[in-house]
MARGUMI-977382 format. One line per field, with one value per residue (C-alpha): residue number from 0; residue in one letter; x, y, z. Coordinates in steps of 0.5 Angstrom, whole numbers, plus 500, padded with zeros to 3 digits. Example, Ala and Ser with C-alpha at 12.3 -4.5 7.8 and 13.67 -1.06 7.14 Angstrom:
k: c(0	1)
r: c(A	S)
xx: c(525	527)
yy: c(491	498)
zz: c(516	514)
***
This chain:
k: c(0	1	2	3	4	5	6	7	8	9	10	11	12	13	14	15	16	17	18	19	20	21	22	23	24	25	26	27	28	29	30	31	32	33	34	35	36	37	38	39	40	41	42	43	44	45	46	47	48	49	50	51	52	53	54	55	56	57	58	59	60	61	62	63	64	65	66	67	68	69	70	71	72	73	74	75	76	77	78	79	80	81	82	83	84	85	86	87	88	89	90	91	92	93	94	95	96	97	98	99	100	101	102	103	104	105	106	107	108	109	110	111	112	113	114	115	116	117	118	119	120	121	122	123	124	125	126	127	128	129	130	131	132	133	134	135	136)
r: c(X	X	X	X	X	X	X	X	X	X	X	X	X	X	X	X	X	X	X	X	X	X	X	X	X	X	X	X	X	X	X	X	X	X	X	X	X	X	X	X	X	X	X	X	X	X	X	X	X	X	X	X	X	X	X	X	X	X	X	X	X	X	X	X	X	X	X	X	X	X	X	X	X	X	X	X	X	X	X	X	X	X	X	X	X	X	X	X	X	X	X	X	X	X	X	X	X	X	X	X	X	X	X	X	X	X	X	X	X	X	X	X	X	X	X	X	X	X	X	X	X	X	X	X	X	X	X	X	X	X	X	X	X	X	X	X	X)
xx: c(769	769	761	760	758	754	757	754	760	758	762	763	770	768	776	775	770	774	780	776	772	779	781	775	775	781	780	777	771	765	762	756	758	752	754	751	754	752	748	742	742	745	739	733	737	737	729	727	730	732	739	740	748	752	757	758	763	764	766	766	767	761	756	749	749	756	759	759	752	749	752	748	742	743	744	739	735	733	732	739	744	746	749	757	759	766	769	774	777	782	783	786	783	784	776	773	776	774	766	766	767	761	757	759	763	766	772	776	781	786	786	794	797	801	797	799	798	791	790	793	789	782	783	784	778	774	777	776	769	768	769	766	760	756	755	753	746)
yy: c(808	803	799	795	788	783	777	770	766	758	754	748	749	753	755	757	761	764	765	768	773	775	778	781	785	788	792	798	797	795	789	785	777	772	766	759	751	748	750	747	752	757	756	757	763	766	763	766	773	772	775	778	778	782	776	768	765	758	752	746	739	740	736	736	740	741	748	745	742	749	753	749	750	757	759	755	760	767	770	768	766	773	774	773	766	765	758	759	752	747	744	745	739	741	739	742	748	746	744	750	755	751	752	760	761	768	766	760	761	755	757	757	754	761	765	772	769	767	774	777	773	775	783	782	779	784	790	787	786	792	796	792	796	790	791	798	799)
zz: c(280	285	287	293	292	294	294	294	298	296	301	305	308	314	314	307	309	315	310	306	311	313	307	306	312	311	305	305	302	306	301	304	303	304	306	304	305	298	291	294	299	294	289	295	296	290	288	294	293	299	297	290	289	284	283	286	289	289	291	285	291	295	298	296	290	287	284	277	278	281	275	270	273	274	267	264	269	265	273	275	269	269	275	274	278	279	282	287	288	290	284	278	273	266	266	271	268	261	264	268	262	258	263	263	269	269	272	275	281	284	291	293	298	301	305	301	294	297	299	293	287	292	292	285	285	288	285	278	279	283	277	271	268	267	275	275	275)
***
């Protein structure tokens, strides 16, 4: 059975974002995205309990605080390192993706250059965790 998620949306691009909204609109479900510039921003969020997501989607090249560094603060935080961060970037440097997962990232997805590709790898995304048990509370 599938659960609506929230979902902290860590990004710089302001066409990302839009890419990303966009695929999100069009599925059925009604998940609440919560939208912040950086890590620095992310972490004040979380902190503050201003939002409590039930994943993170981030973005590794961003100014401030960038994904990598974000990741390893939120999981040595006994509040925050629970909740699933999943790096959603450009690049697909073997040791970006070797750093991310020692730092516990619970996927990492190379954003395609085709539209549809980049439509698909998202919906899969947000099927997968929509029905993962970790979730359901």
């Amino acid at each position: 059975m599938q659960q609506l998620l929230n979902i902290l949306l860590v990004e710089d691009d302001a066409i990302e974002i839009m890419k990303f909204n966009r695929v999100m609109k069009n599925l059925p479900e009604g998940h609440t995205i919560v939208e912040v510039n950086n890590g620095e921003e992310a972490l004040f969020a979380l902190r503050d309990r201003e939002i409590n997501p039930d994943i993170i989607i981030l973005d590794l090249n961003m100014p401030r605080l960038n994904g990598l560094e974000f990741l390893s603060i939120i999981k040595k935080d006994p509040k925050l390192k629970f909740i699933p961060s999943i790096i959603l970037t450009t690049s697909d440097n073997h040791k970006d993706v070797m750093e991310c997962y020692q730092n516990g990232v619970a996927g990492y997805i190379v954003k395609p250059l085709k539209h549809d590709d980049y439509n698909d790898r998202i919906k899969k995304l947000i099927a997968y965790w929509s029905t993962n048990h970790l979730l359901h509370h």
